[in-house]
Structure formats: C-alpha cells, structure tokens
C-alpha positions in Angstrom: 114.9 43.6 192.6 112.8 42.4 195.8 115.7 42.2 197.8 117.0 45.1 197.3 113.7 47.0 198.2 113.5 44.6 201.8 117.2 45.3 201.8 116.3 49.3 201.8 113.3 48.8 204.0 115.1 46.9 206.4 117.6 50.0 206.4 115.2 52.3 206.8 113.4 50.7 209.7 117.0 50.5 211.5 117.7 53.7 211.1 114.1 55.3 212.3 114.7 52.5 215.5 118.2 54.4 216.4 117.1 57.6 215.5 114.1 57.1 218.4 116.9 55.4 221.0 118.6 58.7 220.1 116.0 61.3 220.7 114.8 59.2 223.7 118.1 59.1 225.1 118.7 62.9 225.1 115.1 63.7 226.3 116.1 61.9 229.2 119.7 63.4 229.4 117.9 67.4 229.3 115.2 66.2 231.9 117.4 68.3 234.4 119.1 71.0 232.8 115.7 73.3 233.1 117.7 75.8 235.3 115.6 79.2 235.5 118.4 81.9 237.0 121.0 80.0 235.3 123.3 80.1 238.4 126.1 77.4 239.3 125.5 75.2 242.8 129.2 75.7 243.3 130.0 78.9 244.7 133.8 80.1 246.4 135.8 76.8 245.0 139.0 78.0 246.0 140.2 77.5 249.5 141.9 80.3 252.0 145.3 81.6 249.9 148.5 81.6 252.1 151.7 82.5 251.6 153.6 79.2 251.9 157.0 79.0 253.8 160.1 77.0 253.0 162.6 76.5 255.6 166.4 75.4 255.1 166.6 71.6 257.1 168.8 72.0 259.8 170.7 68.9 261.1 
C-alpha cells in the first residue's frame, strides 16, 4: 500500500509542476496583449485595385 500512496504523490507532484510551467507559460504569452483602444497596427492592407488588361500575342 506504500507504493501506491508515493506512486499517487509522485503523480500529484507532476501534475502541480506542469500545471505551474503551464500558467507560467501563458503569463508570459498575455504579457503583451494589454491593448487599451483595441485597434489593429495594420491599417489599408490591400494595395491600389486596377483593372487588369489581357492582350492577344501577336507574332
């Protein structure tokens, strides 16, 4: 029956060690994403719309 309680605790203890990577991981990844006004940095992404022109070849 010991082992299986150092088996458990051993479980437990691995699991509480991720769980901390985890939440230490993702305090780091929403460091930056306090954005106030919510607005984009990329503004206009589309360039100048033309009508494109297809010519026969001749020759």
């Amino acid at each position: 029956m010991s082992t299986e309680n150092g088996d458990a605790a051993a479980t437990d203890d691995m699991k509480r060690k991720f769980r901390e990577a985890l939440e230490k991981k993702n305090a780091h990844h929403r460091e930056g994403e306090a954005h106030l006004d919510g607005d984009s940095a990329v503004h206009g992404t589309h360039g100048a719309m033309t009508r494109r022109e297809f010519r026969r070849k001749s020759g």
